[in-house]
N, C-alpha and C positions, 0 to 999 in steps of 0.2 A: 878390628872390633866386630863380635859376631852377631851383633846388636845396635840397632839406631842409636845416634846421638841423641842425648838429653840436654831440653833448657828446660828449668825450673820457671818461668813465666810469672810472677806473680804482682800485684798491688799489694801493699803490707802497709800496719800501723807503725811508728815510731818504735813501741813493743814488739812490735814482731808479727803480730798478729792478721789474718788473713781473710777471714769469715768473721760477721757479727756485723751489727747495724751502724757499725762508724760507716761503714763503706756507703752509705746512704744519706750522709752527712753531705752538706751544700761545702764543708771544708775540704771533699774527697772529688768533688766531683775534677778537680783539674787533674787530680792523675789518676780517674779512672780512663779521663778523655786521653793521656798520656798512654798508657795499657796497652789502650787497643787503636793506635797509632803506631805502638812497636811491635804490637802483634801481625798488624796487616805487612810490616817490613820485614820481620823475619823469617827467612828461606826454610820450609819445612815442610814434610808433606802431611802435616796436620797435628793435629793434636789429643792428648787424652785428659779425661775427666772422670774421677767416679760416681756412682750410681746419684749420689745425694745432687753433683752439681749439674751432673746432665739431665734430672729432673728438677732440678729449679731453674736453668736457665732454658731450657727448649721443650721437655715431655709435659711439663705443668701436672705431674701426677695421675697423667692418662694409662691406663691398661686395657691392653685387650680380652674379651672372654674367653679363655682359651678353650672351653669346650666346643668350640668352631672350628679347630684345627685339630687335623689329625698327628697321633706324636710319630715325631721320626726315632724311631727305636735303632741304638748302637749297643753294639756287644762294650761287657763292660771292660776288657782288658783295649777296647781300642773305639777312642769316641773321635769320630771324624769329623775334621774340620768343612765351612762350607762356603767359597767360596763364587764367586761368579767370573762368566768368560772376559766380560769387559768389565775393569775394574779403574777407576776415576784417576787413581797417583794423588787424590787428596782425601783426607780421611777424620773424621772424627768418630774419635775410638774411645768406644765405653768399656773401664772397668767396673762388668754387673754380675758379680759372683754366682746368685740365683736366677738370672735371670728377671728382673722387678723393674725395665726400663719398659715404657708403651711406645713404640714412634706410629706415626701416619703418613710416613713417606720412608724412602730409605735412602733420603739427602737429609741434612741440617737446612732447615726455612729458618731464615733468622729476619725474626721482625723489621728487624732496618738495612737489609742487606750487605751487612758486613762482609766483604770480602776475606775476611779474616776467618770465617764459620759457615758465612751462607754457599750453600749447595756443597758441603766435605759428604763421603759418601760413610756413612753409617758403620761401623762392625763392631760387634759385640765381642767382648773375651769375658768367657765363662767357664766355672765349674762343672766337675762330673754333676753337683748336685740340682743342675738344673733342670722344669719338668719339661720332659722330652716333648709336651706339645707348645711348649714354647716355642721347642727347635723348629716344630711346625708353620707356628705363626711365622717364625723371623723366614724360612724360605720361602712363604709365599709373601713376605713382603720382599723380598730381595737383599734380604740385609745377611751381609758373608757376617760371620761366627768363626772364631777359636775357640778351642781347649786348652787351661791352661791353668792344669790341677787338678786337685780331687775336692777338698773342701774349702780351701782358699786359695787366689790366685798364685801362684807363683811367677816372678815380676820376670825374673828373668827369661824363661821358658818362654812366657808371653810375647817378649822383645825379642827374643832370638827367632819366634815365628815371624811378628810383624817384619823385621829384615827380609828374613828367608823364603816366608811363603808371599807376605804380600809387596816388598819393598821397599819399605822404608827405609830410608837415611838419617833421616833426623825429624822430631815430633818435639812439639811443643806440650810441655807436662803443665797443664791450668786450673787443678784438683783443689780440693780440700785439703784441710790436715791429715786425715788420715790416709789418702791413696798419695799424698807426698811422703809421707812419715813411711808410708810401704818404700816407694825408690829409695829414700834416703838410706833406710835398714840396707836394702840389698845393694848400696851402694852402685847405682847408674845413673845417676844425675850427673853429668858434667857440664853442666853451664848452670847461671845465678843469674836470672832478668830481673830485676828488682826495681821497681816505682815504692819509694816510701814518701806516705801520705804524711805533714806535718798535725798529725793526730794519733792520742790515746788512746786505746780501744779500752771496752768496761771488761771485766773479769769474767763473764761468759761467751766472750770471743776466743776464738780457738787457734792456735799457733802455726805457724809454716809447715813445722812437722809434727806430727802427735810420735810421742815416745821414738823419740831420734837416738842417734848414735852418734859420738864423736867422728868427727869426720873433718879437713880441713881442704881451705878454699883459700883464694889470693884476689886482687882484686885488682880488674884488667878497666875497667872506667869508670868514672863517677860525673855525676854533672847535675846541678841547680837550673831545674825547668820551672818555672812559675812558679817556685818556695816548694817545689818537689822535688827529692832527691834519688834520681834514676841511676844506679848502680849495679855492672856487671862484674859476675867471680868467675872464676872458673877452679875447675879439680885441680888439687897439686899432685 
């Protein structure tokens, strides 16, 4: 396989549902504590999340002024990736198509020191349409960058670098609906981490996958954690 292993990582409602304010419910809080007890267990050199969830859980909406960086200009038949000499083997990896992530460091500082997040080293996968003085900002902050398409990411392309150029084996996928709904279409999920909360989410919480494809799964565990039902699938 010319690409990391996938586990789909997620806390979910009853419905299905993965994002939206049950998960802030005192009813959620025993498999959110469940989550990220399975997250600190599972062998992986990190994990990806897109734009929307790596600025709600760690950038807080920060951006830098980019008229302080100078752009790094690439010919356009060939946009180079940017990596660094010494590179960590744990990584939190943003899908930020335009480039719209701020950080102030080019580690994850996570508030409680989760060994699950805190200190993964930073890299961006972006599009051609990102602006080149972004490129600028993300080298002088140290944060390595891929290419990986022109207007939208292309998931696979992306994986087959993270393997190849940076090493990955396997990455925990811990996204939203939509940058799941992206794997699931290009079919490279193979594994199903699932903590479902005994709760109904309201009708503006947003699904597993946004506009999924059939696709079938089997199912390798199940188990009753504190009225929580922690269930792993895998590809058939």
């Amino acid at each position: 396989m010319n690409r990391p292993y996938i586990i789909c990582h997620m806390v979910t409602s009853l419905d299905g549902k993965v994002t939206g304010d049950f998960l802030f419910r005192p009813e959620c809080e025993s498999a959110t504590e469940i989550y990220y007890d399975i997250n600190r267990k599972l062998e992986s050199n990190g994990f990806i999340c897109g734009r929307i969830t790596m600025e709600g859980s760690f950038t807080g909406g920060y951006y830098p002024d980019l008229s302080e960086y100078e752009p790094v200009h690439h010919d356009l038949d060939l946009k180079m990736d940017f990596m660094l000499d010494d590179m960590t083997g744990f990584y939190a990896v943003a899908f930020d198509p335009k480039g719209k992530l701020g950080w102030k460091s080019n580690r994850i500082i996570d508030p409680d020191g989760n060994p699950g997040y805190d200190g993964a080293q930073i890299i961006e996968v972006l599009t051609e349409q990102v602006d080149e003085r972004y490129l600028g900002y993300l080298e002088k902050m140290e944060i390595p960058y891929i290419f990986a398409g022109e207007k939208e990411i292309d998931v696979e392309f992306a994986l087959f670098k993270l393997k190849n150029i940076v090493g990955c084996q396997t990455l925990l996928l811990e996204g939203g609906s939509i940058i799941n709904g992206s794997f699931e279409r290009a079919d490279v999920i193979d594994e199903l981490s699932l903590v479902v909360a005994p709760t109904v989410a309201d009708k503006d919480s947003k699904p597993l996958f946004a506009d999924s494809i059939v696709l079938d799964y089997e199912l390798t565990k199940s188990e009753n954690i504190n009225g929580n039902l922690v269930l792993n699938y895998k590809k058939k």
